[in-house]
Backbone as a chain_set.jsonl record, in Angstrom:
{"seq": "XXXXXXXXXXXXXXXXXXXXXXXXXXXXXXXXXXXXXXXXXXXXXXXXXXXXXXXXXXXXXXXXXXXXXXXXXXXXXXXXXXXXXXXXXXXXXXXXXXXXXXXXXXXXXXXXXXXXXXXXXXXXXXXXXXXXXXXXXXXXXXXXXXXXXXXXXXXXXXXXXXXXXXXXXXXXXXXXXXXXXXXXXXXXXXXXXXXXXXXXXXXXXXXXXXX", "coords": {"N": [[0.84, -1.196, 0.0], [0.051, 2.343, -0.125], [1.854, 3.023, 2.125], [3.351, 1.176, 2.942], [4.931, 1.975, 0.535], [6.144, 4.467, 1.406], [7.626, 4.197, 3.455], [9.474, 2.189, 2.398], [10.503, 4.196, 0.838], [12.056, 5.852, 2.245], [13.792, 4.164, 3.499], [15.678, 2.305, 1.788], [18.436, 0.761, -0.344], [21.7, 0.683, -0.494], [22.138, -0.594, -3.427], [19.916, -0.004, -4.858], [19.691, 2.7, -4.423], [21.867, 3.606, -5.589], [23.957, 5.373, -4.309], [26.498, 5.827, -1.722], [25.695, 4.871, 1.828], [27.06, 6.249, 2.809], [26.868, 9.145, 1.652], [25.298, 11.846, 0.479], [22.341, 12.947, -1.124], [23.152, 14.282, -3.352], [25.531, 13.864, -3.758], [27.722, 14.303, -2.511], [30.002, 13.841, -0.426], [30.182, 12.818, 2.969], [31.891, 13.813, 5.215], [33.333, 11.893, 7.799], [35.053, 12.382, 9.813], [34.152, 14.713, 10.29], [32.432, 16.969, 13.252], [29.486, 15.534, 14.725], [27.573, 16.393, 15.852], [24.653, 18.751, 15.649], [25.379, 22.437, 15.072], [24.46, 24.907, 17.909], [24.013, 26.882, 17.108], [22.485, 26.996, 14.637], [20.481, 25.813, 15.111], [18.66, 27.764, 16.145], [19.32, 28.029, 19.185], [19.731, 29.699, 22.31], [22.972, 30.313, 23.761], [23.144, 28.846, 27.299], [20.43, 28.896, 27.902], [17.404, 27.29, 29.062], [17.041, 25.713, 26.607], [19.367, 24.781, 25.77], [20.252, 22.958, 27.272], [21.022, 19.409, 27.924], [18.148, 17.108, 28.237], [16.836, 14.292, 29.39], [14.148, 12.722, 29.341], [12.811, 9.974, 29.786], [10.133, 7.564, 30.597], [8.916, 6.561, 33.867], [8.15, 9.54, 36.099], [7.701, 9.443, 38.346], [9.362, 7.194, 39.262], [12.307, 5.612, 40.859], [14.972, 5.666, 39.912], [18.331, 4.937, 39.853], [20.449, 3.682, 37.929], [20.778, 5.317, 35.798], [20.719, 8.783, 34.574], [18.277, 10.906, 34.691], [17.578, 13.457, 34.554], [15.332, 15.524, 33.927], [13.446, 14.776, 35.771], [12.457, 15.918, 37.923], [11.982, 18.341, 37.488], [9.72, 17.488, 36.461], [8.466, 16.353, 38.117], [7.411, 18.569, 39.69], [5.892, 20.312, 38.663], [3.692, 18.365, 37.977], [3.266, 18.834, 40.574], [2.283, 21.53, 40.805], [-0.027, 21.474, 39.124], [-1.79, 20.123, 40.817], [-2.149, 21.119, 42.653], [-3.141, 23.685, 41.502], [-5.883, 22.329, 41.17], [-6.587, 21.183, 43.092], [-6.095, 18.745, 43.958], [-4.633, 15.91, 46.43], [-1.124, 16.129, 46.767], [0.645, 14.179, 46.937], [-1.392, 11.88, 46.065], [-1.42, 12.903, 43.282], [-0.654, 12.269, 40.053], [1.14, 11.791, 37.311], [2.716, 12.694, 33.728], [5.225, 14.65, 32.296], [4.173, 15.401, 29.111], [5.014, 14.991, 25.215], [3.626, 16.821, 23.552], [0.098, 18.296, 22.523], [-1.175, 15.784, 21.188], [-0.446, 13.909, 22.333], [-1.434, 14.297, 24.723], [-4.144, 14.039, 24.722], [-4.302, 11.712, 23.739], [-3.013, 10.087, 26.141], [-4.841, 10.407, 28.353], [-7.645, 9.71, 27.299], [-6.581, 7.211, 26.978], [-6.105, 6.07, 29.881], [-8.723, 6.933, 31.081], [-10.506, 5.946, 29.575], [-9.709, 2.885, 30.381], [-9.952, 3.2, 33.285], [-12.804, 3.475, 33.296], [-13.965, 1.496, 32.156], [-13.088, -0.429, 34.001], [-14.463, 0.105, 36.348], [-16.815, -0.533, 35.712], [-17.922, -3.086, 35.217], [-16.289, -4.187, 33.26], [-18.089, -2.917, 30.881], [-17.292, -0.985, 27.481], [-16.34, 2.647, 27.59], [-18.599, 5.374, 25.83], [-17.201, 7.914, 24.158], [-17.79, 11.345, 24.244], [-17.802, 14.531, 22.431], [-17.339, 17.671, 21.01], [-17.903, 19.018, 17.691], [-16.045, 20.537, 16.779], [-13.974, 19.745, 18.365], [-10.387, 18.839, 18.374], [-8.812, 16.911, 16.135], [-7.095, 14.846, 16.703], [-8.056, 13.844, 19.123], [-10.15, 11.679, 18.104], [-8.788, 10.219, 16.463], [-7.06, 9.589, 18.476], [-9.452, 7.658, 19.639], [-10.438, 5.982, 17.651], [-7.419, 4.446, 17.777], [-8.022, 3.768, 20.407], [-9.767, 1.945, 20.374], [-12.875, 3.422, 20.984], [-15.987, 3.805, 21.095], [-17.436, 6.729, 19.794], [-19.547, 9.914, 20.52], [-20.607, 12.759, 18.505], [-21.214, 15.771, 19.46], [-23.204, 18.384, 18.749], [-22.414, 22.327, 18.168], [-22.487, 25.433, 19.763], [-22.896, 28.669, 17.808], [-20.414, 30.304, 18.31], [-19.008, 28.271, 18.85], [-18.619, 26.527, 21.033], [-19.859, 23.277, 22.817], [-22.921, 22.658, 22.461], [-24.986, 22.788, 25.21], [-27.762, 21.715, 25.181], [-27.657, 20.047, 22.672], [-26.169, 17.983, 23.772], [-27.594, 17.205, 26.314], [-29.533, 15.892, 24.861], [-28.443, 13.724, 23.457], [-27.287, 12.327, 25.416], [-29.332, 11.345, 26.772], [-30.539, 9.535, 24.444], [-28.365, 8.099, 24.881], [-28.858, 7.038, 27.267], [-31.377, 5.698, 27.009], [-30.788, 3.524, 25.146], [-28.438, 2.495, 25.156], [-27.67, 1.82, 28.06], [-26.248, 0.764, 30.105], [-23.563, 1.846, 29.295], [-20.679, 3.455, 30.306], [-20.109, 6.933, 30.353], [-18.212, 8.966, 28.414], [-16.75, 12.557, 29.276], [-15.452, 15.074, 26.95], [-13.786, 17.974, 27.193], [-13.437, 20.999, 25.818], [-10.75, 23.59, 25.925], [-10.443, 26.126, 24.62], [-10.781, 25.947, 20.942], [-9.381, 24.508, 18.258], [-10.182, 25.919, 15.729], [-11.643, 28.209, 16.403], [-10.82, 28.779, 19.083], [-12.932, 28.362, 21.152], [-14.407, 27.859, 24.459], [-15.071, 25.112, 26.147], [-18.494, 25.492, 28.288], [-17.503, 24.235, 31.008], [-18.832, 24.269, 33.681], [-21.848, 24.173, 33.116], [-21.93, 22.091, 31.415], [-21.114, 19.617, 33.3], [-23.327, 20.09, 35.803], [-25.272, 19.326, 34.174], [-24.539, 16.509, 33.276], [-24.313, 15.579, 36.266], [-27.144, 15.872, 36.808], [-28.64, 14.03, 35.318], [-27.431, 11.473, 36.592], [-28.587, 11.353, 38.505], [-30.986, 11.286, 38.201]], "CA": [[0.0, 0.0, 0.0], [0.988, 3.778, 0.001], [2.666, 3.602, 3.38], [4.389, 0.755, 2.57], [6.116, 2.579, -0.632], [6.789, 5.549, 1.762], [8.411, 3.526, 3.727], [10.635, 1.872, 1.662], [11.273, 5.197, -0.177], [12.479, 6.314, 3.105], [15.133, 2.975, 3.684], [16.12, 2.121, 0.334], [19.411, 0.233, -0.198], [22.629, 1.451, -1.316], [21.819, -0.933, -4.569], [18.452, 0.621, -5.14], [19.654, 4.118, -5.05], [23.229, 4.169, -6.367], [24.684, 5.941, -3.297], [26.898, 4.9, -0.699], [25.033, 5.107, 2.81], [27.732, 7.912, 3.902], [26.519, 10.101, 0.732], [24.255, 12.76, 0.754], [21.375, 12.715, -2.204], [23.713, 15.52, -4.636], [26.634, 13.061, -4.125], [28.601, 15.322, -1.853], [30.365, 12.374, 0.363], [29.837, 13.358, 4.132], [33.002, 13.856, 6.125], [33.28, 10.975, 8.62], [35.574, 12.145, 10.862], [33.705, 15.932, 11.11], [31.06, 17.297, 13.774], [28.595, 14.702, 14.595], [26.565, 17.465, 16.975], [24.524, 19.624, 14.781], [25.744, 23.775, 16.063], [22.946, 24.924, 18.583], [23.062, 28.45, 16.503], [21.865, 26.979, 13.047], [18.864, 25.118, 15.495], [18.573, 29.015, 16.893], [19.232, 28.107, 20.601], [20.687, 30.607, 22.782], [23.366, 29.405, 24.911], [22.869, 29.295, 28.667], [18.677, 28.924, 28.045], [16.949, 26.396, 29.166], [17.059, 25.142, 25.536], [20.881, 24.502, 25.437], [20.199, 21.594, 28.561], [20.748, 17.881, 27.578], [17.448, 16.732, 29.019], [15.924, 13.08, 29.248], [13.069, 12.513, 30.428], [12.49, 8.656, 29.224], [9.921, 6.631, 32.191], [7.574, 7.446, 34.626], [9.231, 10.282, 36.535], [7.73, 9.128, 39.947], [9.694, 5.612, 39.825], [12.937, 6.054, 41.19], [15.799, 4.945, 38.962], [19.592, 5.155, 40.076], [21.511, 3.468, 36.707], [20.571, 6.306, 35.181], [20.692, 10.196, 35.028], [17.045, 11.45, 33.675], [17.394, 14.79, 35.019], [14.079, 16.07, 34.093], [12.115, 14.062, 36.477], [12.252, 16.498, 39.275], [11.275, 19.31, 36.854], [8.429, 16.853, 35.861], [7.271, 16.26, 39.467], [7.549, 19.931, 40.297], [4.926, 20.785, 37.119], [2.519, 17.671, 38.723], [2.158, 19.519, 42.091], [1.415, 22.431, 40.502], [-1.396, 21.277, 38.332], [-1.955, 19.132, 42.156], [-2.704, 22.494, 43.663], [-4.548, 24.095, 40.951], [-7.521, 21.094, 41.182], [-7.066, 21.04, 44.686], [-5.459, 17.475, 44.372], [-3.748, 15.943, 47.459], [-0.071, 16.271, 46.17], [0.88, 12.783, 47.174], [-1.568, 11.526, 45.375], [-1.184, 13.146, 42.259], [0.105, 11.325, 38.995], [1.313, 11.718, 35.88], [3.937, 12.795, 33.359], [4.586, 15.698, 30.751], [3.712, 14.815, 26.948], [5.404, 15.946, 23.946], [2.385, 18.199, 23.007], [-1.001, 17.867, 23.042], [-1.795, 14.865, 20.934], [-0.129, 12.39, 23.083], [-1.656, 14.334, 26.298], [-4.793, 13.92, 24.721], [-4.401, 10.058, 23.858], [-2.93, 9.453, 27.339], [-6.282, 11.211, 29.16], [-8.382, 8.852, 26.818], [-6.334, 5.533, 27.629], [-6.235, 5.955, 31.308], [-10.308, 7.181, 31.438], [-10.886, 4.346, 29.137], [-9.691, 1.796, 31.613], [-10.714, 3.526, 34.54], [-14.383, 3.409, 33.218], [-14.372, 0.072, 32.158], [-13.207, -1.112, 35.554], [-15.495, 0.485, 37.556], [-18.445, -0.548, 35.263], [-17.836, -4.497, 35.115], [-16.239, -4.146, 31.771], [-18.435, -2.219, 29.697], [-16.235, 0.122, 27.252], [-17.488, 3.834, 27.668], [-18.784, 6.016, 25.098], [-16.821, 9.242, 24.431], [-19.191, 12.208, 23.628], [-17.411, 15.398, 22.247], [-18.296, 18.479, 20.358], [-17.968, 18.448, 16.335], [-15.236, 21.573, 16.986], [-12.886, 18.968, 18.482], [-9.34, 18.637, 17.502], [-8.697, 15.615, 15.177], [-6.378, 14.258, 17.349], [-9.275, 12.974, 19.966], [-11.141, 11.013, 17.091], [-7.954, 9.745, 15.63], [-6.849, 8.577, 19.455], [-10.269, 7.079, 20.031], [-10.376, 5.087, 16.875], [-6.396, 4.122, 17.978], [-7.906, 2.819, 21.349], [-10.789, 1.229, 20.127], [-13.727, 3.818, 22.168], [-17.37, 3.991, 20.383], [-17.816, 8.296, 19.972], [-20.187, 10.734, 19.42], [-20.409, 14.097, 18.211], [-22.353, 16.69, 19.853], [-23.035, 20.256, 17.894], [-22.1, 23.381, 18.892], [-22.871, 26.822, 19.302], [-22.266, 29.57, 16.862], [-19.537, 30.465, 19.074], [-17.979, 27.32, 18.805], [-18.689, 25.875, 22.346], [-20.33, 22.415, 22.794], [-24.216, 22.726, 22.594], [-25.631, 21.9, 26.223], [-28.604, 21.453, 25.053], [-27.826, 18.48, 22.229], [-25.626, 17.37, 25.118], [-28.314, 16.15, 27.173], [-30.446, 14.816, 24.023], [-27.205, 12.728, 23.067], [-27.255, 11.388, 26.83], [-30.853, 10.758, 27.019], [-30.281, 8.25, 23.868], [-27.456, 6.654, 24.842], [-29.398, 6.158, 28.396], [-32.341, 5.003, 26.662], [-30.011, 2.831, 24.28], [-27.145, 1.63, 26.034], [-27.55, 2.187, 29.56], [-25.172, 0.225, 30.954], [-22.322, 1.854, 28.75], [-20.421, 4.971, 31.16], [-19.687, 8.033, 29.228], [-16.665, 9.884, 28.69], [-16.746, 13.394, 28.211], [-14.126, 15.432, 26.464], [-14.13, 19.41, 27.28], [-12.023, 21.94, 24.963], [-10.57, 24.909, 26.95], [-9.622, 26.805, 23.367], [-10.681, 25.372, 20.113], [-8.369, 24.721, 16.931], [-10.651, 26.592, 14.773], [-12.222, 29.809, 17.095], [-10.955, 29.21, 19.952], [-13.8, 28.509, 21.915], [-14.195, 27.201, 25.576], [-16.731, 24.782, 26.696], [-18.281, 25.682, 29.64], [-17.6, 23.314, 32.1], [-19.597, 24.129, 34.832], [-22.878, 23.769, 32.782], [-21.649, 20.516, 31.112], [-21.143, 19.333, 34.774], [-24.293, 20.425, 36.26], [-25.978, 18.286, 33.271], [-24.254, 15.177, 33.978], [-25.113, 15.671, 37.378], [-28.555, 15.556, 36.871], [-28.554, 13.519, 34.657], [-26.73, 10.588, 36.795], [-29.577, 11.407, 39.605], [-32.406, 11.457, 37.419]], "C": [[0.874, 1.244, 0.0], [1.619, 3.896, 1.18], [3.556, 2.797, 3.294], [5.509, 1.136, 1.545], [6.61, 3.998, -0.469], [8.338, 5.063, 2.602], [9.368, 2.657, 3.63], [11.014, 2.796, 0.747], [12.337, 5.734, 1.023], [14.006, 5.347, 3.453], [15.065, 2.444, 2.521], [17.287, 1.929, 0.33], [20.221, 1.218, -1.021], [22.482, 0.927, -3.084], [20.445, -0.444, -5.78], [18.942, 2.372, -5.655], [20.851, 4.662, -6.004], [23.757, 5.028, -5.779], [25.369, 5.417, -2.084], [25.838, 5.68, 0.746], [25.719, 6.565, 3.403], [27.354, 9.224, 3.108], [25.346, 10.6, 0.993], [23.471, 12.177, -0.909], [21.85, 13.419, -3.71], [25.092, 14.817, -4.271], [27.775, 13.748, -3.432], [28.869, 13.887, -0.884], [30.364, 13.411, 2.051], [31.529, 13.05, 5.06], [33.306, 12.947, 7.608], [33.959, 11.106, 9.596], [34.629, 14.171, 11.528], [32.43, 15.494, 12.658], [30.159, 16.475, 14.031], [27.379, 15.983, 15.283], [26.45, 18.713, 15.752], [24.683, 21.153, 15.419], [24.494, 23.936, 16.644], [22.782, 26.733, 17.804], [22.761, 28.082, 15.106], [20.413, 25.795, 13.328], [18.221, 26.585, 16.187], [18.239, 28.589, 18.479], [20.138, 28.635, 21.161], [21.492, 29.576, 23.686], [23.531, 29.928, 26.398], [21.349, 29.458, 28.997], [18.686, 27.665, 28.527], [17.063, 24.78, 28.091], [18.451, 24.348, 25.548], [20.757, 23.278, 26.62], [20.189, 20.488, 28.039], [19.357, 17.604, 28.66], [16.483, 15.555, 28.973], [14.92, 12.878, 30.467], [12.026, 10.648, 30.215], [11.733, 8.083, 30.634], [9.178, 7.763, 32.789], [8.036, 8.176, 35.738], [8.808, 10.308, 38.194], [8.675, 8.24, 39.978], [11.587, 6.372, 39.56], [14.702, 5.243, 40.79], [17.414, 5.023, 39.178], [20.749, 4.607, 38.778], [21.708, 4.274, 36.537], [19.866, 7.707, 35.269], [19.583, 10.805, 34.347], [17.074, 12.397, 34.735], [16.22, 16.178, 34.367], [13.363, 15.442, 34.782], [11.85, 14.839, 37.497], [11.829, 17.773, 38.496], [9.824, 18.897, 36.55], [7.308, 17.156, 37.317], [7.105, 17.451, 40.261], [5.941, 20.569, 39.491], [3.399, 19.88, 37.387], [2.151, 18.437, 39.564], [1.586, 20.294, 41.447], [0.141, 22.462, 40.048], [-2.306, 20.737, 39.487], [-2.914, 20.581, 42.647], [-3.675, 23.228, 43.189], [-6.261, 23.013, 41.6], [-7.618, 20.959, 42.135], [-6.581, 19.651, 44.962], [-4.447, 17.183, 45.326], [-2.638, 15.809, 46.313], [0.577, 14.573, 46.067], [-0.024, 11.818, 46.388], [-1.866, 11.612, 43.976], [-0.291, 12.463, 41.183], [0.11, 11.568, 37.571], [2.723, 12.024, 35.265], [3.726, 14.166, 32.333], [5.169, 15.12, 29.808], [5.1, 15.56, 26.471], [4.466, 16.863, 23.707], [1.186, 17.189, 23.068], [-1.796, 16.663, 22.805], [-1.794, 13.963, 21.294], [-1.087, 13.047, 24.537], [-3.124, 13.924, 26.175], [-5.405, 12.03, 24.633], [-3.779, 9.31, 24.671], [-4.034, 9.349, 27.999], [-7.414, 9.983, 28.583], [-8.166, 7.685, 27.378], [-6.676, 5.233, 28.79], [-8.189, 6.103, 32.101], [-11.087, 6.325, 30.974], [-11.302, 3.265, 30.304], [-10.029, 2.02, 32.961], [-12.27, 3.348, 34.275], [-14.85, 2.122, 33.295], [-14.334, -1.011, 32.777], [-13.966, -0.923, 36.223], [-17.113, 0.112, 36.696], [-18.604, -1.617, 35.114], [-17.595, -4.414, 33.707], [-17.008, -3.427, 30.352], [-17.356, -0.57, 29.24], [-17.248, 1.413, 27.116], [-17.593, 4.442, 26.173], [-18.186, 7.311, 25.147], [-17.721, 10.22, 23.333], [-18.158, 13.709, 23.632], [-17.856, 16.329, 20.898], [-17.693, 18.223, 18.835], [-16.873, 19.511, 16.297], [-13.877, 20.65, 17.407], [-11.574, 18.812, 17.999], [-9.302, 17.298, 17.024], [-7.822, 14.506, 16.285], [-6.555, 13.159, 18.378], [-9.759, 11.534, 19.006], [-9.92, 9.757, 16.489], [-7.227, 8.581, 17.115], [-7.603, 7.765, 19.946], [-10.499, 5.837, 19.074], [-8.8, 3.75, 17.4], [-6.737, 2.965, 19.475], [-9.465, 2.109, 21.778], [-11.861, 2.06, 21.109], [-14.669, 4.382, 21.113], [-16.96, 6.183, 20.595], [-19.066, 8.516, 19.133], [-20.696, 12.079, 19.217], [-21.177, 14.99, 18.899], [-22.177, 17.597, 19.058], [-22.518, 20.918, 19.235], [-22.84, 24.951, 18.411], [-22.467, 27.4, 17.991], [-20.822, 30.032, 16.966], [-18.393, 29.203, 19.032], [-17.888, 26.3, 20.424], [-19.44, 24.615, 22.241], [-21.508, 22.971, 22.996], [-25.005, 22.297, 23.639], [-26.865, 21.322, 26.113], [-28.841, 20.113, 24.066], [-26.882, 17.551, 22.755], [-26.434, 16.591, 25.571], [-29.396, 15.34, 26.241], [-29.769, 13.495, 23.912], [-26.983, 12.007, 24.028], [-28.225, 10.645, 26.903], [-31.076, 9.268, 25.689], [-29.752, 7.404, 24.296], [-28.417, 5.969, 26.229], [-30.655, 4.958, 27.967], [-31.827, 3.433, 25.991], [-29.236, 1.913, 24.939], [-26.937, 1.989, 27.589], [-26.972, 1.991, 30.349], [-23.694, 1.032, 30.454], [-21.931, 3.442, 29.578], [-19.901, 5.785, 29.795], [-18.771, 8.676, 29.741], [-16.695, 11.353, 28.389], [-15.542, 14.085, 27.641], [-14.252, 17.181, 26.783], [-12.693, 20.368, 26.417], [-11.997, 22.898, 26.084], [-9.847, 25.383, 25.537], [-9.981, 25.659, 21.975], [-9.608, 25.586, 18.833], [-8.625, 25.693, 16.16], [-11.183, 28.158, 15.48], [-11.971, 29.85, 18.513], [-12.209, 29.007, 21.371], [-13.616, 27.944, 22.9], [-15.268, 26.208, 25.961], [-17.144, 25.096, 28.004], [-19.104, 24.481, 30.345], [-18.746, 22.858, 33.51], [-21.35, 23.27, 34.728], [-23.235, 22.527, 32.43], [-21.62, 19.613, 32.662], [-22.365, 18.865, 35.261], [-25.31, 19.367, 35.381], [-25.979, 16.582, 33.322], [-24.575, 14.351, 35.025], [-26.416, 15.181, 37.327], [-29.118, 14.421, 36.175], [-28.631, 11.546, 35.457], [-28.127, 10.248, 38.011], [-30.626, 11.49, 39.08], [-32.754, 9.881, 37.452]], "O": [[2.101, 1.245, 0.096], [2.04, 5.035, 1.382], [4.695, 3.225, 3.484], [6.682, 0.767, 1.615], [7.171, 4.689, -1.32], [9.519, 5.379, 2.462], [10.075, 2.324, 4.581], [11.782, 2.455, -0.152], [13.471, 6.028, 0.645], [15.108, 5.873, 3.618], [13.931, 2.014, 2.312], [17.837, 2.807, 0.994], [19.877, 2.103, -1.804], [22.653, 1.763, -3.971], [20.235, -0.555, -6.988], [18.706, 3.009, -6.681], [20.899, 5.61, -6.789], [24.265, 5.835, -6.557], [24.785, 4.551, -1.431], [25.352, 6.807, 0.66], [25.265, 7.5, 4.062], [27.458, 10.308, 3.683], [24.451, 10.017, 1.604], [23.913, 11.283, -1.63], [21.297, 13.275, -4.8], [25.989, 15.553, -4.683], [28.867, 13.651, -3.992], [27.999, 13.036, -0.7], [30.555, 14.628, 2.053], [31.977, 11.943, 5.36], [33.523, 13.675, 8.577], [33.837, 10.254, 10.476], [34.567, 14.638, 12.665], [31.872, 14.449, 12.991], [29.491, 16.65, 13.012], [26.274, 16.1, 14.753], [27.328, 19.347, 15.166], [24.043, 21.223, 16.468], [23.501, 23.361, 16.199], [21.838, 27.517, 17.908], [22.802, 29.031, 14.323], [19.678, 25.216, 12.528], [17.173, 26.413, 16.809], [17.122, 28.762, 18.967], [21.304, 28.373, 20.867], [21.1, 28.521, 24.184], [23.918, 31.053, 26.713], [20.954, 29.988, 30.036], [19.682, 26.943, 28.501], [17.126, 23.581, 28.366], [18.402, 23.149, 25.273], [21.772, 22.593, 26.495], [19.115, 20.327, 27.46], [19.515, 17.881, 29.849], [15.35, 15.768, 28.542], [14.878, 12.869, 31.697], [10.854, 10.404, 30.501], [12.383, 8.058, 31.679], [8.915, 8.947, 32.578], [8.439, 7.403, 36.608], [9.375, 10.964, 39.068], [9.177, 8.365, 41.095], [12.027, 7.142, 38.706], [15.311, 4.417, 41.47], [17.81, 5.32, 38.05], [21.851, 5.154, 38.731], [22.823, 4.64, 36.907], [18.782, 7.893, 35.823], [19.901, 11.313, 33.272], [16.575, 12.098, 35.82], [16.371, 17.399, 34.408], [12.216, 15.505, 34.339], [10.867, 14.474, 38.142], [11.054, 18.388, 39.229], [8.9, 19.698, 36.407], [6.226, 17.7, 37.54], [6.692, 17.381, 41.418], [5.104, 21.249, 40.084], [2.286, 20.351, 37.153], [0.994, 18.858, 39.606], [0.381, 20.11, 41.277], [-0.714, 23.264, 40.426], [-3.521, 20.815, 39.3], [-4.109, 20.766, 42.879], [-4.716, 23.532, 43.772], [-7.278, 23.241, 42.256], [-8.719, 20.566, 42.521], [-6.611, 19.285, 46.137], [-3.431, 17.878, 45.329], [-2.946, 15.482, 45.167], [0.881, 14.025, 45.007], [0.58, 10.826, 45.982], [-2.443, 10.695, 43.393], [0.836, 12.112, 41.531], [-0.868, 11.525, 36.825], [3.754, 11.779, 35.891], [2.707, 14.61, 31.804], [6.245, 14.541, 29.657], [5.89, 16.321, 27.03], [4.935, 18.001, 23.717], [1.11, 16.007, 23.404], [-2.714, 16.285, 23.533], [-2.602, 13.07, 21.041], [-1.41, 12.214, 25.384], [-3.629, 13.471, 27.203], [-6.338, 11.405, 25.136], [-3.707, 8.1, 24.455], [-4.368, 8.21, 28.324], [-8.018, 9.348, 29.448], [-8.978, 7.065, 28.065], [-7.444, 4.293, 28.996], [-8.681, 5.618, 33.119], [-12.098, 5.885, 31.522], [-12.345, 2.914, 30.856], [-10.366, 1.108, 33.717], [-12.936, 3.036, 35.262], [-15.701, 1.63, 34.037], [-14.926, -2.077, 32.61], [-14.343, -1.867, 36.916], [-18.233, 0.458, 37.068], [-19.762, -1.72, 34.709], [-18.536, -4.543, 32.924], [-16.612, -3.422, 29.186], [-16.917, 0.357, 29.921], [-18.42, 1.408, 26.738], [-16.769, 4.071, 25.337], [-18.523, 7.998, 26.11], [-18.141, 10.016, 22.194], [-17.727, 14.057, 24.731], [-18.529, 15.895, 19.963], [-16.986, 17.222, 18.718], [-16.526, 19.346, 15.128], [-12.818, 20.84, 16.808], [-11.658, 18.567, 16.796], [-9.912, 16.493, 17.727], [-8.211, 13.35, 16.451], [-5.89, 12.15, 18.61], [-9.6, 10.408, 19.475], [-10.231, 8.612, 16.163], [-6.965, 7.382, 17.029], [-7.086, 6.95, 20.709], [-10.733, 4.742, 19.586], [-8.971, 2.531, 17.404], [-6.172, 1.898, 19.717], [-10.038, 1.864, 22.84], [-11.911, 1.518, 22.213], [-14.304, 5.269, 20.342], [-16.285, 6.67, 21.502], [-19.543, 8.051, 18.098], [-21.398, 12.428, 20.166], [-22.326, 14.601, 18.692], [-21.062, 17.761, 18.564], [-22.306, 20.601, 20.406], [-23.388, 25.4, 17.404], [-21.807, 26.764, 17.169], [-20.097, 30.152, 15.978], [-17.174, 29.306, 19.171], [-17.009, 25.467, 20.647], [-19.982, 24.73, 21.142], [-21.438, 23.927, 23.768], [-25.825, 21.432, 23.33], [-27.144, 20.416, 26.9], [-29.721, 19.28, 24.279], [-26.76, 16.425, 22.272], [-26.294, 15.377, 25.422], [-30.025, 14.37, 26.664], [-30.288, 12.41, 24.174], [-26.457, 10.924, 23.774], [-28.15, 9.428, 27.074], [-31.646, 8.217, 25.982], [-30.112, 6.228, 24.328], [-28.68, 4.769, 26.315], [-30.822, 3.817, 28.398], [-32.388, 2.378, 26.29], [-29.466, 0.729, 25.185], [-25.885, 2.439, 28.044], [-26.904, 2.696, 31.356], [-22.713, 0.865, 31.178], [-22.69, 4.409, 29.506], [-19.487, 5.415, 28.696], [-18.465, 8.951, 30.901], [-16.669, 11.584, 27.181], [-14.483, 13.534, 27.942], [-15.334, 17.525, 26.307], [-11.466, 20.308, 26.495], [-12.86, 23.051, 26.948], [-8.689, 25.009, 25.354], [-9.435, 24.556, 22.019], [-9.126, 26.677, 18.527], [-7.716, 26.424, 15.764], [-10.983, 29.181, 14.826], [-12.58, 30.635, 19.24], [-12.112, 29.619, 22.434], [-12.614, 27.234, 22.808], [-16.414, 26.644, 26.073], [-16.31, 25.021, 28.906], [-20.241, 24.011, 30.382], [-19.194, 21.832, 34.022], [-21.912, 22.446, 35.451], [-24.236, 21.891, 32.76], [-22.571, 18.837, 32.755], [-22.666, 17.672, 35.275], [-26.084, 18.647, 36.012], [-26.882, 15.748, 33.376], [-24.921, 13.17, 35.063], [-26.722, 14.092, 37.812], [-30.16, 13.926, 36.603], [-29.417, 10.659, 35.126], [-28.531, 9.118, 38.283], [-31.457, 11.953, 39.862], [-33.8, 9.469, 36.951]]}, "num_chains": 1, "name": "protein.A"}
């Protein structure tokens, strides 16, 4: 298929292309004993920033590892409390790690709410219910970890629609009643920016769960 013939355009033998492996693509032969470290002023990083820091952060930066020197883990677990304190979470029991960016933070949040749902519900997998504003990234990690979705509208504004919120509940209750729901809340959409508001989404659920 097409990913397979990207992927072998990408590793392609020295017999295939007619270059030795140390050659560049314009036949310029690469200097084997220069530079292996590309300069940090033609990646524009100042030196003495933050940027200029060797910094691994490989592993789960609670577990406590002596081989080896991952000297971001105490920057990591410094960046947990904080978020600990915002939510009001005891600190001690706070958990997690920081992402690369948002698409892994978003298809960690999924995995972990996944399996938290589907434990506490005797195995049924939940339904995730998010607005049609959504970043791609959700849809693309939900397909990735196998989780039924489904779309809600939105305002004009760009906010989730509370109102085909609780229609979209009232099916699935009618429907699948046993299946827990996941929801997803933007704080800033891709496209306008928008926020959902939380409180109302909340308050719906709420009632919802007690109804």
């Amino acid at each position: 298929d097409d990913d397979d013939d990207d992927q072998k355009g990408a590793f392609r033998s020295e017999e295939e292309t007619g270059h030795r492996m140390d050659e560049c693509n314009d036949n310029v032969v690469i200097d084997q004993n220069a530079e292996k470290i590309i300069p940090r002023e033609v990646l524009g990083i100042q030196p003495g920033t933050l940027a200029d820091v060797y910094i691994n952060n490989v592993g789960w930066p609670q577990d406590k590892i002596d081989n080896f020197h991952f000297n971001s883990r105490e920057l990591e677990r410094d960046i947990i409390q904080m978020f600990a304190k915002l939510y009001g979470v005891d600190r001690i029991e706070m958990r997690g790690y920081v992402t690369n960016g948002g698409t892994e933070g978003n298809f960690s949040g999924l995995w972990w709410q996944r399996d938290y749902l589907k434990n506490e519900s005797n195995g049924n997998r939940p339904i995730l219910l998010t607005s049609d504003q959504t970043h791609y990234s959700v849809s693309k990690a939900a397909q990735q970890l196998d989780i039924d979705g489904r779309l809600v509208k939105t305002t004009k504004t760009g906010e989730i629609d509370c109102a085909d919120l609780s229609l979209v509940l009232d099916d699935i209750s009618q429907k699948q009643p046993n299946r827990p729901i996941l929801v997803n809340i933007n704080f800033g959409t891709t496209q306008t920016g928008a926020l959902d508001d939380l409180p109302a989404v909340y308050k719906i659920l709420v009632e919802k769960v007690e109804s």
